[in-house]
N, CA, C and O atoms as CSV, one atom per row, in Angstrom:
chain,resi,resn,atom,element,x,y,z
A,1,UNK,N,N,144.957,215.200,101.128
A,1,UNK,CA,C,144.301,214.124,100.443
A,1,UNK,C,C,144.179,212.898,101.334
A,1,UNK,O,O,143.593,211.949,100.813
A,2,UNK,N,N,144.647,212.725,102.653
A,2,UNK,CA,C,144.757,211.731,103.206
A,2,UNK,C,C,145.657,210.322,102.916
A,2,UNK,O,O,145.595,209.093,102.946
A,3,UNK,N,N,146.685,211.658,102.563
A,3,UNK,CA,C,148.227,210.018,102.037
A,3,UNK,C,C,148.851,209.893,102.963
A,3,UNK,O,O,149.481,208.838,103.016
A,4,UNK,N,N,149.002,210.886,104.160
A,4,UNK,CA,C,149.853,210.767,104.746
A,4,UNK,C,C,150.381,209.532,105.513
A,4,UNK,O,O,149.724,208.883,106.328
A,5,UNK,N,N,151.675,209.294,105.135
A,5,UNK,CA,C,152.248,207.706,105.291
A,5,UNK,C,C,152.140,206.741,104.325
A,5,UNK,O,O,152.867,205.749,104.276
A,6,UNK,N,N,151.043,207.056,103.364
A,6,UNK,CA,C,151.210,205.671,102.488
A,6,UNK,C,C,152.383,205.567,101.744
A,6,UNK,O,O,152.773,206.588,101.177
A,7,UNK,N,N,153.174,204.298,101.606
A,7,UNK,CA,C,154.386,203.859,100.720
A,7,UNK,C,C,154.386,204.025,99.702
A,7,UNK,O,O,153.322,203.756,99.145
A,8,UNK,N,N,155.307,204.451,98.992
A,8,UNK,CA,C,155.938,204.396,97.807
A,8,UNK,C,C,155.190,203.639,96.916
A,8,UNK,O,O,154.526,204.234,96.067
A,9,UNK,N,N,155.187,202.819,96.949
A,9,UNK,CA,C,153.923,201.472,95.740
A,9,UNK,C,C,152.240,201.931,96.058
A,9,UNK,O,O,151.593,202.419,95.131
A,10,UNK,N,N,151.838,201.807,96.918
A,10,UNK,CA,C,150.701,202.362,97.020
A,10,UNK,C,C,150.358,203.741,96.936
A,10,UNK,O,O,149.261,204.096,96.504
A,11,UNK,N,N,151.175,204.488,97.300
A,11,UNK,CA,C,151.348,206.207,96.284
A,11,UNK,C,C,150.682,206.502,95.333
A,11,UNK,O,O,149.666,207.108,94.992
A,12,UNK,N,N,152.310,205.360,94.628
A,12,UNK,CA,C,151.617,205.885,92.975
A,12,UNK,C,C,150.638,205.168,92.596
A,12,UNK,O,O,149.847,205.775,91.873
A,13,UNK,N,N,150.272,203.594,92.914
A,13,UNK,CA,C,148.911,203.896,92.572
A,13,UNK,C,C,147.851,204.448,92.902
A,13,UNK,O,O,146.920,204.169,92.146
A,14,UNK,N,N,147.517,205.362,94.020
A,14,UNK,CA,C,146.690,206.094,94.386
A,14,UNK,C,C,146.368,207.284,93.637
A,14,UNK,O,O,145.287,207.779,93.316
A,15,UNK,N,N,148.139,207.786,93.339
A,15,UNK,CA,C,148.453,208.981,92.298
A,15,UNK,C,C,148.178,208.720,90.869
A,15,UNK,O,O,148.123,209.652,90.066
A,16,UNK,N,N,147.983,207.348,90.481
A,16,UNK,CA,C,148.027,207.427,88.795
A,16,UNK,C,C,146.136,207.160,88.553
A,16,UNK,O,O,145.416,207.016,87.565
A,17,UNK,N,N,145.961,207.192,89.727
A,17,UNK,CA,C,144.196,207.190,89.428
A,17,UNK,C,C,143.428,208.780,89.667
A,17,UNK,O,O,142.232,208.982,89.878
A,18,UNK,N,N,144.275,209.559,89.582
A,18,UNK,CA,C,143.732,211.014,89.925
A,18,UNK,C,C,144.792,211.789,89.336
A,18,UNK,O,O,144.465,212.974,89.283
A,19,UNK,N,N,146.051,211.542,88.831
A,19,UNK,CA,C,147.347,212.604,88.152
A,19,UNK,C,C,147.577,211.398,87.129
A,19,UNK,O,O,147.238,210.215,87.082
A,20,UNK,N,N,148.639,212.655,85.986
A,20,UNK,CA,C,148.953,212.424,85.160
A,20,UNK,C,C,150.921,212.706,85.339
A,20,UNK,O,O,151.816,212.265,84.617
A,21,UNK,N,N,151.000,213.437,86.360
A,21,UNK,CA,C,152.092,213.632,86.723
A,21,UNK,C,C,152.350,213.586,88.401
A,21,UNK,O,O,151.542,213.909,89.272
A,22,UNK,N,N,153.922,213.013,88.597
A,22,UNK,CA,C,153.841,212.523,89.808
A,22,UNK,C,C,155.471,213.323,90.278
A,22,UNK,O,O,156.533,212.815,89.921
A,23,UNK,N,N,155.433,214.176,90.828
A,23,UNK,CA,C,156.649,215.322,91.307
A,23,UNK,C,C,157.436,214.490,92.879
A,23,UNK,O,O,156.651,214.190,93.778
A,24,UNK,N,N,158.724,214.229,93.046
A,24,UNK,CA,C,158.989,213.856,94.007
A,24,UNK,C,C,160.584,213.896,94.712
A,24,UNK,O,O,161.347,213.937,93.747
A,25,UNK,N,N,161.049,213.898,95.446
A,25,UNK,CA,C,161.875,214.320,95.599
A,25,UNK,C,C,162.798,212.864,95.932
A,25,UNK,O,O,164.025,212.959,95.951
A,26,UNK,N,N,162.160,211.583,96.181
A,26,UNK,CA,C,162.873,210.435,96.531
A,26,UNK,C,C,163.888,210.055,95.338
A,26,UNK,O,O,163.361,209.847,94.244
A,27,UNK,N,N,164.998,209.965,95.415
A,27,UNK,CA,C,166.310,209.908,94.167
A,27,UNK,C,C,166.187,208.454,94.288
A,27,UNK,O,O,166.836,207.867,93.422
A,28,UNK,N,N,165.474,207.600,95.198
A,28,UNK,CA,C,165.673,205.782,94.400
A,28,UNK,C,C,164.345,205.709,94.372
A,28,UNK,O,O,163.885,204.904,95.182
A,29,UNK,N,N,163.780,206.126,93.891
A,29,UNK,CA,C,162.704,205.721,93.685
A,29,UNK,C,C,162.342,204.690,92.044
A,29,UNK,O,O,161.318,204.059,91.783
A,30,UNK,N,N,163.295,204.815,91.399
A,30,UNK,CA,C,163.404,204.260,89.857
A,30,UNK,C,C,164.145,202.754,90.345
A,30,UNK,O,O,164.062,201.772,89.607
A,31,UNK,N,N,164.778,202.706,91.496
A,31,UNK,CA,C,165.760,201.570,92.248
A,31,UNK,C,C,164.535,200.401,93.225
A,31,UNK,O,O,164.683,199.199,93.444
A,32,UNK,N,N,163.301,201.375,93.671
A,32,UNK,CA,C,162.484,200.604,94.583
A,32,UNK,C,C,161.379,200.666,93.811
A,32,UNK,O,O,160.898,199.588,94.156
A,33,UNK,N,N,160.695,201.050,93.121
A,33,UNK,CA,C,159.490,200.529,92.736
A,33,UNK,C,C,159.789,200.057,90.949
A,33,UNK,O,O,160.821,200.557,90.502
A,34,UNK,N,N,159.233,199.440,90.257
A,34,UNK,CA,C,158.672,199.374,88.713
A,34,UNK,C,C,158.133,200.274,88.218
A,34,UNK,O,O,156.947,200.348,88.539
A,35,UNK,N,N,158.516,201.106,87.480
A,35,UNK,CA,C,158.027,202.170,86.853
A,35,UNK,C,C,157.341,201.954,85.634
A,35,UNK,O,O,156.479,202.729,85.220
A,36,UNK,N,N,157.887,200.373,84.735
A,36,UNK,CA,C,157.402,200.489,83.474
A,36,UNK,C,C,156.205,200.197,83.326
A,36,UNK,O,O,155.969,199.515,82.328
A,37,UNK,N,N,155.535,200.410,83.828
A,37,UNK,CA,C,154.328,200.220,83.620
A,37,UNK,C,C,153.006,201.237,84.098
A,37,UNK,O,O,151.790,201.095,83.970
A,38,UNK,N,N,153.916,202.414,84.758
A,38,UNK,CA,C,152.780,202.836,85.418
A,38,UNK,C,C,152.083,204.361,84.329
A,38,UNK,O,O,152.686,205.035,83.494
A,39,UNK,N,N,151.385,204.409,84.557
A,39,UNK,CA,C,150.864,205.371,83.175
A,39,UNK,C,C,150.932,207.461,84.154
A,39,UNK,O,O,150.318,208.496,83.896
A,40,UNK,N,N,151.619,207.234,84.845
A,40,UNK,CA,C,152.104,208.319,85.323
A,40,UNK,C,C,153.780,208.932,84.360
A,40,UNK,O,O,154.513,208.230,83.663
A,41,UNK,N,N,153.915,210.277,84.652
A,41,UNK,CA,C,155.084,210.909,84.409
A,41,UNK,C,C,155.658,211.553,85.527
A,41,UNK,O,O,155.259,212.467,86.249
A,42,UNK,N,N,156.814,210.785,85.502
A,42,UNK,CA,C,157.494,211.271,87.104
A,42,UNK,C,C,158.527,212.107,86.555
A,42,UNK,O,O,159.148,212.097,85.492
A,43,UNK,N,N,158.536,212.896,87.666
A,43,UNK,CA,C,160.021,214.231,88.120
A,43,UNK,C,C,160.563,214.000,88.951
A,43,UNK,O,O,159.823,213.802,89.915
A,44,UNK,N,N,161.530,213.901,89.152
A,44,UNK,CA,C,162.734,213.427,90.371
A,44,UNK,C,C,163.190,215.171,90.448
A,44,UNK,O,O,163.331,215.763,89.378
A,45,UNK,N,N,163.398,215.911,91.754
A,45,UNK,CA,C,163.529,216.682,92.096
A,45,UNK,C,C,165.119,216.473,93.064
A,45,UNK,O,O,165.350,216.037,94.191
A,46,UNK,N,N,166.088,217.094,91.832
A,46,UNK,CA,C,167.369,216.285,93.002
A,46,UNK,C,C,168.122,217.717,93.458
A,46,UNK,O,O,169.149,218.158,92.941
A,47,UNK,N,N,167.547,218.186,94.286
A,47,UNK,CA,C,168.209,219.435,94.858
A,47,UNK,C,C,168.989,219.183,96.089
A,47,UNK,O,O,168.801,218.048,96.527
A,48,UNK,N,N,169.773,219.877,96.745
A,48,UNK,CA,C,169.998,219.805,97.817
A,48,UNK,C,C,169.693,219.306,99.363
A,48,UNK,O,O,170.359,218.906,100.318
A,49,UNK,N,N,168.259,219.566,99.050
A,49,UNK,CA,C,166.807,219.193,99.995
A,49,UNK,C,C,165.781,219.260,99.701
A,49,UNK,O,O,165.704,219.787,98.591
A,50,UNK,N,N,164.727,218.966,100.154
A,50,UNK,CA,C,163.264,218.781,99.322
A,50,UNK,C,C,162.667,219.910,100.174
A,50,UNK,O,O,161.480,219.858,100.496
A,51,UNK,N,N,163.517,221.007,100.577
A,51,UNK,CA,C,162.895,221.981,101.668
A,51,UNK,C,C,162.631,222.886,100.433
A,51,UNK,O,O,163.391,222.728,99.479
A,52,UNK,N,N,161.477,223.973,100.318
A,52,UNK,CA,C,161.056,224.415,99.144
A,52,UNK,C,C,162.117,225.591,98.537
A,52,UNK,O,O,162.155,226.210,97.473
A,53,UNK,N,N,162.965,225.582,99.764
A,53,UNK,CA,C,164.008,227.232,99.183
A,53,UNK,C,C,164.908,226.157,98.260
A,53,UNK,O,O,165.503,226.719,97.341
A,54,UNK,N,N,165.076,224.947,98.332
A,54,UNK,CA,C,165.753,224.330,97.303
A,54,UNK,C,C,165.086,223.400,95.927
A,54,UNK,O,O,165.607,222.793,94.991
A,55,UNK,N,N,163.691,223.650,96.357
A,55,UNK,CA,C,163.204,222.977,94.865
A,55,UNK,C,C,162.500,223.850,94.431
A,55,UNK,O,O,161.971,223.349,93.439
A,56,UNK,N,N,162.075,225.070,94.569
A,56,UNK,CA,C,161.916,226.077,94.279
A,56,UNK,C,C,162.467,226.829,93.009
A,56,UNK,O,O,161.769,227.535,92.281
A,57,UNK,N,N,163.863,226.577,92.835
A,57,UNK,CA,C,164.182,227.177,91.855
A,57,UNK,C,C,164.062,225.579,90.648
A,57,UNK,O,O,164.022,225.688,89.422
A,58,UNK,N,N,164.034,224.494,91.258
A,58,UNK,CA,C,164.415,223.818,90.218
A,58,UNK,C,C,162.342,223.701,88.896
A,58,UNK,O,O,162.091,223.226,87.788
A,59,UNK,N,N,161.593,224.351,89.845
A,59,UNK,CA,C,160.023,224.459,89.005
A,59,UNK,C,C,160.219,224.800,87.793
A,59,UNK,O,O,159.351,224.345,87.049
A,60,UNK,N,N,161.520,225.821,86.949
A,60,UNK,CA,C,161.209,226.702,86.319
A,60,UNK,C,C,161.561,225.311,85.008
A,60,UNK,O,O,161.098,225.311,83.868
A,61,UNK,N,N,162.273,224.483,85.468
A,61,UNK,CA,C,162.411,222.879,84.601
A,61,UNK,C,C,161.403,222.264,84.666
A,61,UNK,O,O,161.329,221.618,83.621
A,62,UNK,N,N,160.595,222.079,85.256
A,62,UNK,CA,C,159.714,221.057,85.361
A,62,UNK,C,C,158.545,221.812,84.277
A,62,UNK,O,O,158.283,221.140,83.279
A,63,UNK,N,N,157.945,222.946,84.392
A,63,UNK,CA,C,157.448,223.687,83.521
A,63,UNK,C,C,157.944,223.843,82.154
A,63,UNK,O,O,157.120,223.934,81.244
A,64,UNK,N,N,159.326,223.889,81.882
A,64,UNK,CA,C,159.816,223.048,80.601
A,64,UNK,C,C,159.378,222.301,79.954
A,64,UNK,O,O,158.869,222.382,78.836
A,65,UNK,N,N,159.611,221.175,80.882
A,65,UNK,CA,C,159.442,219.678,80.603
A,65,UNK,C,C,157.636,219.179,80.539
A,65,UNK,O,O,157.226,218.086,80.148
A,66,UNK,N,N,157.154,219.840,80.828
A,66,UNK,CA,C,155.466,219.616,81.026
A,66,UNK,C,C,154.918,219.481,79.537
A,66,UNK,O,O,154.240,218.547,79.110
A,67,UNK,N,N,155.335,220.569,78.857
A,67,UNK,CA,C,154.533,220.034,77.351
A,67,UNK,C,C,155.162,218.953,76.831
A,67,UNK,O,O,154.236,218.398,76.239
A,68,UNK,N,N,156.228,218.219,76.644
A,68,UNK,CA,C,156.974,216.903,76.191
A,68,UNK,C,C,156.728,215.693,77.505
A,68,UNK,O,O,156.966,214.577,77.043
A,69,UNK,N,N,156.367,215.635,78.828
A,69,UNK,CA,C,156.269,214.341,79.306
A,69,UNK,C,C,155.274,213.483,78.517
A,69,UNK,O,O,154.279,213.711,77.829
A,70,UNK,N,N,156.014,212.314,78.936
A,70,UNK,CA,C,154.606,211.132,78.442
A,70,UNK,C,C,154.700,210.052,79.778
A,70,UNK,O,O,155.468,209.951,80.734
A,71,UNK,N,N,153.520,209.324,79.319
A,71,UNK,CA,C,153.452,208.525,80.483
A,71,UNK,C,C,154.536,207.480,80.548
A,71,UNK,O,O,155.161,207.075,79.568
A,72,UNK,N,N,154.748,206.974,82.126
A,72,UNK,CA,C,155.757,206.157,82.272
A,72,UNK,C,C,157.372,206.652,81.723
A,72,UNK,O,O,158.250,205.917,81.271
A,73,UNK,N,N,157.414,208.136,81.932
A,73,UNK,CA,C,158.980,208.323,81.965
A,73,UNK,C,C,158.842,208.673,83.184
A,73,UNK,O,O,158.001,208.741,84.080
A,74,UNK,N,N,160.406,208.968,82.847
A,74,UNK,CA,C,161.147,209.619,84.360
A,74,UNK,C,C,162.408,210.308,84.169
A,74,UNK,O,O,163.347,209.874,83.501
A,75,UNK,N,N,162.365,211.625,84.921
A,75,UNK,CA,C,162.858,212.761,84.426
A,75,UNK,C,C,163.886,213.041,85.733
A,75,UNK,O,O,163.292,212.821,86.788
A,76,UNK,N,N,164.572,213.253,85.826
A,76,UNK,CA,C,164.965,214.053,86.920
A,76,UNK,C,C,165.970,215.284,87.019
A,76,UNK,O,O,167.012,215.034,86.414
A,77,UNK,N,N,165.953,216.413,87.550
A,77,UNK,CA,C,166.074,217.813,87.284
A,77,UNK,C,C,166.764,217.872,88.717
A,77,UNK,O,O,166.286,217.566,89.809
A,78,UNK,N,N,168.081,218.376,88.381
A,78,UNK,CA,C,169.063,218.625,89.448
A,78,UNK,C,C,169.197,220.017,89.423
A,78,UNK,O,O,168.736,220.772,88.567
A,79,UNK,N,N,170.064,220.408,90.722
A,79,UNK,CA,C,170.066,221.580,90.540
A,79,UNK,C,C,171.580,221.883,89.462
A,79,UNK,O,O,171.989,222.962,89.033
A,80,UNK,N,N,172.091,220.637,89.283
A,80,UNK,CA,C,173.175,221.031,88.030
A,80,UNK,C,C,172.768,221.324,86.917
A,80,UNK,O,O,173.627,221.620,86.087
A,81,UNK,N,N,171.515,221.345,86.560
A,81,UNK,CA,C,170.267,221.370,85.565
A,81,UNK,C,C,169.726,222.083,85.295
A,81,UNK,O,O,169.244,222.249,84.174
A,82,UNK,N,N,169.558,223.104,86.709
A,82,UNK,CA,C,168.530,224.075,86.910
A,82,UNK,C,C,169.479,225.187,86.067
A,82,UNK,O,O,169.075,226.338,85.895
C-alpha cells in the first residue's frame, strides 16, 4: 500500500479511511496514540513475536472477536488467551 515507515498516528489515520479494523502487534500502542476517538477496531496481537509462527495461532481469536468489535475498542489477544 505504500506505508512503509509511516508512524503510528499517521497509520491509523490512513487505516481508518480504508479499514474498519486495524490488527497490530505494537503492545503501547493504547500508551502512544488516542484511541478514543478513532472509528477503527483495534487487535493487539501479544504473542511472543510478531513473526507469523507466533501470531498465527493467535487468528483463530481474532475471528472470534470479529462479529462483536465496534469501533474505537481495543482488544488484545495473548497467547495466554489463545
Amino acid at each position: 500500500m505504500g506505508w512503509s515507515g509511516v508512524k503510528n498516528g499517521e497509520l491509523l489515520a490512513l487505516a481508518e479511511k480504508q479499514f474498519d479494523l486495524f490488527i497490530t502487534g505494537d503492545r503501547n500502542l493504547s500508551f502512544q496514540q488516542n484511541l478514543r476517538h478513532t472509528s477503527l477496531s483495534i487487535v493487539v496481537l501479544a504473542g511472543e513475536s510478531t513473526q507469523f509462527d507466533y501470531t498465527f495461532p493467535l487468528m483463530a481469536d481474532v475471528l472470534r472477536l470479529l462479529p462483536t468489535l465496534q469501533p474505537g475498542t481495543l482488544h488484545t489477544i495473548s497467547t495466554s488467551t489463545a
